[in-house]
matplotlib code that plots the C-alpha trace (Angstrom):
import matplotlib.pyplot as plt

x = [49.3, 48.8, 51.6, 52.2, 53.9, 54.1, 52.8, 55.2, 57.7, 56.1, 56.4, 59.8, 60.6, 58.7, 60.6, 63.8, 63.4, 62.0, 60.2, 63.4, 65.2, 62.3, 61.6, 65.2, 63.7, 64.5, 62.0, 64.0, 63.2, 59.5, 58.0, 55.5, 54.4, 51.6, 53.9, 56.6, 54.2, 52.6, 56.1, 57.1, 53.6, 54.2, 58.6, 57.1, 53.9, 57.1, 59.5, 56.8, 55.2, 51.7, 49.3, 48.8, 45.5, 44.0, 45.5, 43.5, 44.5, 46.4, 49.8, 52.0, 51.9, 48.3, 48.3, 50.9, 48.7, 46.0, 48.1, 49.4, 46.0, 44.6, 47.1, 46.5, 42.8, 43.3, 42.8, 44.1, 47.4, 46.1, 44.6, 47.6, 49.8, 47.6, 47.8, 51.8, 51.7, 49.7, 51.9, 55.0, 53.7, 53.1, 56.7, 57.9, 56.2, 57.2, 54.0, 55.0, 53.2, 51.1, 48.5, 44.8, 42.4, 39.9, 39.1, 36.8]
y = [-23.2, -22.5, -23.3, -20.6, -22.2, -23.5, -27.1, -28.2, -27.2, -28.2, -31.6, -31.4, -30.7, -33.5, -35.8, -34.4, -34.1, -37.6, -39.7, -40.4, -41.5, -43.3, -45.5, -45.6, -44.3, -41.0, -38.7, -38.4, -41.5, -41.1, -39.3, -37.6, -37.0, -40.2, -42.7, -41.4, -41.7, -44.7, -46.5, -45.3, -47.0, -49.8, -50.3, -48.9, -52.1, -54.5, -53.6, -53.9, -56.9, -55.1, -55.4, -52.4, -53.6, -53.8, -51.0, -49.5, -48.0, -44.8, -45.2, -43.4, -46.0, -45.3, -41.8, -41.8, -43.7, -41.4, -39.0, -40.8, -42.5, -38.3, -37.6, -40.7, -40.1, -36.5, -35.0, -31.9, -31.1, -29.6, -32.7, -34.6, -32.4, -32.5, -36.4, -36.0, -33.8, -36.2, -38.8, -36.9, -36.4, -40.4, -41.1, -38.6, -40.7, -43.8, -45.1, -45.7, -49.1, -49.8, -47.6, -47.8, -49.1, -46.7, -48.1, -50.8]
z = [-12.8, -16.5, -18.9, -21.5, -23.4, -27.3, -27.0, -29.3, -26.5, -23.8, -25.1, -25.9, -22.4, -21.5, -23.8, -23.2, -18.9, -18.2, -21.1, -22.7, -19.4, -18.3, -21.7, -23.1, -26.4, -28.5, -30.1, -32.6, -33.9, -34.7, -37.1, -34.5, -31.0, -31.3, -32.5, -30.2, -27.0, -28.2, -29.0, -24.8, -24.0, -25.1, -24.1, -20.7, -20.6, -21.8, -19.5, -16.5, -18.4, -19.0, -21.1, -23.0, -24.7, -20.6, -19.1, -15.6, -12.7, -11.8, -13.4, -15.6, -17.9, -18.2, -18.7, -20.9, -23.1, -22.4, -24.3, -27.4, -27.3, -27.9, -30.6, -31.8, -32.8, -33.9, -29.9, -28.2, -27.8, -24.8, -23.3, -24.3, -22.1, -19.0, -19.4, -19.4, -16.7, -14.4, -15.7, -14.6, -11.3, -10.9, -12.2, -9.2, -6.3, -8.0, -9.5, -13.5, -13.4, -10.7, -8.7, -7.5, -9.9, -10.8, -14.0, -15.2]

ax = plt.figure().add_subplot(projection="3d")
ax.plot(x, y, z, "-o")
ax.set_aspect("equal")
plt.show()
């Protein structure tokens, strides 16, 4: 299924429908998408006592650093918003910071 949306709003449905509930932060606070998905990274690998410099595995933690991790070096939006997307999935079944390791 193919999104036609803005990005810019796509992401702000993803902030608004589940990143804020699940890290207790608000976009509002950050001057951009990176430092907002970054800053929920890294509440999300406190509150689950990660380590967000060794993250593997198929989590939402993960992806979502997948994503600020793209807007963070200059990325796709695009590639950003698939990461969410996977991430939101994983949140839904209940995997936000633990799955299979497929990482090295």
């Amino acid at each position: 299924m193919h999104d036609f949306r803005e990005p810019e709003v796509v992401l702000r449905t993803h902030a608004s429908s589940w990143l804020g509930q699940l890290s207790g932060l608000d976009r509002a606070d950050y001057d951009g998408w990176a430092s907002y998905l970054s800053a929920t990274c890294e509440r999300l690998c406190a509150m689950h006592g990660l380590d967000p410099g060794h993250m593997k595995g198929d989590s939402a933690v993960t992806w979502i650093g997948m994503a600020a991790s793209e807007l963070l070096h200059g990325g796709d939006m695009g590639a950003a918003l698939v990461f969410l997307a996977d991430a939101e999935v994983l949140v839904a079944i209940g995997m936000v910071a633990d799955g299979p390791d497929r990482c090295c």
